[in-house]
Structures are given as C-alpha cells and as structure tokens.
Kinemage of the C-alpha trace (Angstrom):
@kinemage 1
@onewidth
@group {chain A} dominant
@subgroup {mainchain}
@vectorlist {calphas} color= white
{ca unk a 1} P -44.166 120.822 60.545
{ca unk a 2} L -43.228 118.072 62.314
{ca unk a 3} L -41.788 116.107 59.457
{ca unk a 4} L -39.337 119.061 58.835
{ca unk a 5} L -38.767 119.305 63.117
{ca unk a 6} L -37.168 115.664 62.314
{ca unk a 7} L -35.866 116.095 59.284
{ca unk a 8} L -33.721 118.811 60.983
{ca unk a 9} L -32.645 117.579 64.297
{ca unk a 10} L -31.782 113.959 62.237
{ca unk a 11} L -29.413 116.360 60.513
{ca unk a 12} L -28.247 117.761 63.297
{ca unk a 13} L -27.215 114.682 65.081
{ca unk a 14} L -25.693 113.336 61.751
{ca unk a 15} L -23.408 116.779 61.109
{ca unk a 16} L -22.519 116.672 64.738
{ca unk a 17} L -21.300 112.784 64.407
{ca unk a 18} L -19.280 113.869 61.491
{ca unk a 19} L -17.637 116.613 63.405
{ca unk a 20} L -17.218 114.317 66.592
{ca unk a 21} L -15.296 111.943 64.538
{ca unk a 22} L -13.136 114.479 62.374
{ca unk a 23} L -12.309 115.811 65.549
{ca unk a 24} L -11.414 112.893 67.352
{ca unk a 25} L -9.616 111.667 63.866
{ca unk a 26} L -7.435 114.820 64.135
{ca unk a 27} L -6.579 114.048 68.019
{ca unk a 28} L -5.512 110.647 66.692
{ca unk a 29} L -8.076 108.370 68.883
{ca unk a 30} L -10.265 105.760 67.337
{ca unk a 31} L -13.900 105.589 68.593
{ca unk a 32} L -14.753 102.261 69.273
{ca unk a 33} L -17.620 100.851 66.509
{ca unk a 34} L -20.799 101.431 68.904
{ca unk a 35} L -20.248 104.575 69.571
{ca unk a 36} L -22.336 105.863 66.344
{ca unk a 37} L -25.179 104.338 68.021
{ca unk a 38} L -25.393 106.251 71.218
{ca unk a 39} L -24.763 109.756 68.534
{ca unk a 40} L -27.699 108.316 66.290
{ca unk a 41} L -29.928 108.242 69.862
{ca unk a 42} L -28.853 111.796 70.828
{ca unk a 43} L -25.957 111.228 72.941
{ca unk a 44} L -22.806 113.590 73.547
{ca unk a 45} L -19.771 111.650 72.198
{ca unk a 46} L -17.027 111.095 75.005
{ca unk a 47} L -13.644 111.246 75.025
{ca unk a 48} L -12.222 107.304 74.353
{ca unk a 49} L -10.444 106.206 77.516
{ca unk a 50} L -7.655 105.918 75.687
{ca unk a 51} L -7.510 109.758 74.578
{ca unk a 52} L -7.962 110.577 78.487
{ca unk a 53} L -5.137 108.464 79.330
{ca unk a 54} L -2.617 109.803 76.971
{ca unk a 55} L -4.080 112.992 78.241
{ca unk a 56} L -2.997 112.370 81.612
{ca unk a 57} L 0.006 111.121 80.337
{ca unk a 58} L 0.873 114.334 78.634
{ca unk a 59} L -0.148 116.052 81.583
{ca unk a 60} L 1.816 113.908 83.951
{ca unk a 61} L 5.048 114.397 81.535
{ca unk a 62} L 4.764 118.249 81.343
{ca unk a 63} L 4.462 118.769 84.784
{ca unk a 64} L 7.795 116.377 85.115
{ca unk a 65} L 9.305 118.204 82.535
{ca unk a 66} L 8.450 121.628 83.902
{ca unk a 67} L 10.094 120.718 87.468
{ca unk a 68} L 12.955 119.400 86.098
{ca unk a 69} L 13.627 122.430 84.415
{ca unk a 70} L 12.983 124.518 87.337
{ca unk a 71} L 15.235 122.258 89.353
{ca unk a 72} L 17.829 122.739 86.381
{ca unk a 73} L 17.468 126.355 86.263
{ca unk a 74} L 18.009 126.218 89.893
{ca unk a 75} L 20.962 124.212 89.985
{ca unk a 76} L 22.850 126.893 87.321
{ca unk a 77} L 21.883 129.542 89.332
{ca unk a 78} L 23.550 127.998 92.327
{ca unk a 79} L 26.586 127.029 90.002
{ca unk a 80} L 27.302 130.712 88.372
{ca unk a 81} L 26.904 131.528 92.269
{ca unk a 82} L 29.501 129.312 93.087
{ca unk a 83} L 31.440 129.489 90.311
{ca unk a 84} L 31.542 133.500 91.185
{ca unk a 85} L 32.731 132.471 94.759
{ca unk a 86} L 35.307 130.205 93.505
{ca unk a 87} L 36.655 133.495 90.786
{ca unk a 88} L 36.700 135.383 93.506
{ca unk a 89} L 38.787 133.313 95.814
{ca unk a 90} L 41.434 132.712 93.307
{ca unk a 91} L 42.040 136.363 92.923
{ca unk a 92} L 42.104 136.488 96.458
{ca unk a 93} L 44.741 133.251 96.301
{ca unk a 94} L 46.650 135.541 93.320
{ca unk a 95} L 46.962 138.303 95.466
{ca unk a 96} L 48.197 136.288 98.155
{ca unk a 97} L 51.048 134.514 96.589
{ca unk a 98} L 52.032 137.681 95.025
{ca unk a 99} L 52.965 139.523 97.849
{ca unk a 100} L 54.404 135.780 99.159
{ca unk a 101} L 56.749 136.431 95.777
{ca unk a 102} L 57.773 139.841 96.626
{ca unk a 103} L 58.044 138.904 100.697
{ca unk a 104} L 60.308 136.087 99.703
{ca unk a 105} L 61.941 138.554 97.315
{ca unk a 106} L 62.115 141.223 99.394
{ca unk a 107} L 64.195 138.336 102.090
{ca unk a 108} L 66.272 137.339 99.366
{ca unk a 109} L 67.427 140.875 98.646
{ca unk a 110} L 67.958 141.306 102.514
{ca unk a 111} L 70.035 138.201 102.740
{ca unk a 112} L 71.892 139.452 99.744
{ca unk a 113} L 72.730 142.791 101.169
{ca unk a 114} L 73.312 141.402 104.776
{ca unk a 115} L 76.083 138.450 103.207
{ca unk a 116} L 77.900 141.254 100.862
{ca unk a 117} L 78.157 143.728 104.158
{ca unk a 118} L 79.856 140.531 105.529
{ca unk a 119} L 81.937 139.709 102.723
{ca unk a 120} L 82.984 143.762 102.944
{ca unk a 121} L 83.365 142.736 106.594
{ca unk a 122} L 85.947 139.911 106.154
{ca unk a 123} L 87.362 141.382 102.916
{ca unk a 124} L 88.149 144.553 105.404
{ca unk a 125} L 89.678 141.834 108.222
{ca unk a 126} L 92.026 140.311 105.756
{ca unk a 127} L 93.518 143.769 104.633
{ca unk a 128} L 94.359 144.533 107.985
{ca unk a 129} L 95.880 141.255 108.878
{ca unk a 130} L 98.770 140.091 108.679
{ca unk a 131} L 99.213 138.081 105.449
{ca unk a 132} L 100.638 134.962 107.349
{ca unk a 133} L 98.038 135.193 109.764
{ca unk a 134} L 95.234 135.379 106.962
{ca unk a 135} L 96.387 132.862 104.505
{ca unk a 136} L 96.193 130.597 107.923
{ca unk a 137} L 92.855 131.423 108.588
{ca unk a 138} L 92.269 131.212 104.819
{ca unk a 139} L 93.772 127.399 104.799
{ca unk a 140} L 91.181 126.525 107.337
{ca unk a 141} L 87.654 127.860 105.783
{ca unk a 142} L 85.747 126.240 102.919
{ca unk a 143} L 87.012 126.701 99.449
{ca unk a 144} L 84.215 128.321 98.050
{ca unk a 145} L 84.459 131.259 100.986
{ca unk a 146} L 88.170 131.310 100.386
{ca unk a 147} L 87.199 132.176 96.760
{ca unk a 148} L 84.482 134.087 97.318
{ca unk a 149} L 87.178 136.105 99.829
{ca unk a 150} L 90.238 135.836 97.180
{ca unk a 151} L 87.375 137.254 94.820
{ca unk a 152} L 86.829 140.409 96.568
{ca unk a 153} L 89.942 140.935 98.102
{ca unk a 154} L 92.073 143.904 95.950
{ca unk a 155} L 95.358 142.370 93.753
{ca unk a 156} L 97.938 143.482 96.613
{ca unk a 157} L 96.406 141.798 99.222
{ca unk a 158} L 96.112 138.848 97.167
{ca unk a 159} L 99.712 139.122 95.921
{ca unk a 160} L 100.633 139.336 99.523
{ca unk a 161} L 98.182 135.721 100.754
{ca unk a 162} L 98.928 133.968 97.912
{ca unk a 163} L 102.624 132.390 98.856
{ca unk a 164} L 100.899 131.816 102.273
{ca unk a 165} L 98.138 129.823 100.884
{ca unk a 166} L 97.450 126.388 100.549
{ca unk a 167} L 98.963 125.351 96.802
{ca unk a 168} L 96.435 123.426 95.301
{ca unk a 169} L 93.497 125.458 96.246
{ca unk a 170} L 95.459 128.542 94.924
{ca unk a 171} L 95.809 126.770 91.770
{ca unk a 172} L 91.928 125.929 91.576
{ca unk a 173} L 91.555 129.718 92.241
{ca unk a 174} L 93.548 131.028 89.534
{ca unk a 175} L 92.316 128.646 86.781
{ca unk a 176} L 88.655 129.554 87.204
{ca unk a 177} L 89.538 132.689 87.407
{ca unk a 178} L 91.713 132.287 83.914
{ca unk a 179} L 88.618 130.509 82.771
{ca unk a 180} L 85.984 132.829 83.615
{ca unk a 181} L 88.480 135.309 81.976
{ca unk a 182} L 88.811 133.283 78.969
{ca unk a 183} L 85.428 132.347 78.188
C-alpha cells in the first residue's frame, strides 16, 4: 500500500508541474530552470517576478487608462454643455441684431417720410412764391436740393423759375433729366 501511496502522489506532483508550466507557458512567462526542483519536493509553483511585474504593469496602465477616460468623458460633457450655452447665445445675438435691422429700418423709413413731408414743405413754399424770389433762393442752395426741388416741383412752376435760374445748373438739370428720360 505504500508503494502505490507514492506511486500516486509522485504522479500527482508530476501532472501538477505539467499544468504549472502549460499554464504559465500560456501567460507567456518563463520559469526559471530550478524551479522543477522545488515542484519535484512538493512545493506550490509561484508566479515569476517577472509575471507579477507586468501584472502590476497592466494594472497600473488600466487604472491610467480608465481615469483618462473618465476625465475625457468629463471634459465632453462639459463641452456639449458649453457648446449648448454658446447655441444658445447666438440665437439670443440673432434675435438681437434682428430687431437692430428692423429698428434701423424702421429710422430709415422715418427719416424717409420726415425728408419727403419737407420736400412737400418747400415744394409748397416755392408755388407760392414769387418766381423771382424763388429762383433767388434756388441760386443759393446746393445743386442736388435745387434738383431734388426742380424734381418735385409741377411743369408751371418750373416753366415760371427756370428764366430766373442760374444757366448752367438749369442746363445740368434738364440733361439728366433728358437722360434719365432717354435711358
């Protein structure tokens, strides 16, 4: 009985050596030569040094890897935040400059409207003047209000300025006017 007792745990140890090492094969470590030894003598096989190294290694590198990619995940989180923020305040800016467009249009319409009630005005003030007396005050204003004026005025009162007005700037009157005519 004791023979087979020996026989048996001798096979034992030898089976387990051969797993040890297939395992250790498979895990890519080489056990260093005296290790059989120690297995022969009943020994549990460590892990090499090396294999606990590149453990740590491993180890060491996942956890790196696992907080950088919480502190990426966290950084898009805060950037689709702020990139939300920043969508929002250029529709706010839109908004904004749209009513600036219609304000400034809405002033530009007034202006409009407020110059053409004083063209009507002055256009009103040369019909009642004399034509002597207008073509005078005519001679002394800017050309393009005297045809801006001359423009709006009605064909009598014209009729009745023109041999009272300045020659040359008459001309210049009547050829853009042929002109605009023309073309």
């Amino acid at each position: 009985m004791n023979r087979r007792l020996i026989i048996t745990i001798t096979a034992a140890f030898c089976l387990g050596t051969i797993a040890t090492v297939a395992l250790t094969a498979s895990q890519g470590t080489v056990e260093p030569a005296g290790s059989q030894q120690s297995t022969l003598q009943g020994d549990a096989v460590p892990p090499t040094r090396a294999a606990r190294e590149e453990r740590a290694i491993q180890e060491t590198r996942r956890q790196q890897l696992a907080e950088k990619e919480a502190a990426l995940a966290a950084k898009e989180e805060e950037l689709k935040k702020l990139g939300a923020k920043i969508d929002e305040q250029l529709k706010s800016m839109e908004a904004t400059k749209k009513q600036y467009d219609e304000m400034v249009k809405a002033e530009e319409e007034r202006r409009k409207q407020e110059m053409g009630e004083r063209v009507t005005r002055m256009v009103k003030l040369f019909k009642t003047m004399k034509p002597s007396q207008a073509a005078e005050l005519l001679d002394k204003m800017e050309e393009g209000e005297v045809k801006l004026l001359l423009d709006k005025l009605d064909v009598k009162t014209v009729a009745k300025l023109v041999p009272n007005l300045n020659q040359p700037r008459t001309i210049r009157w009547v050829n853009e006017n042929l002109q605009k005519r023309g073309g």
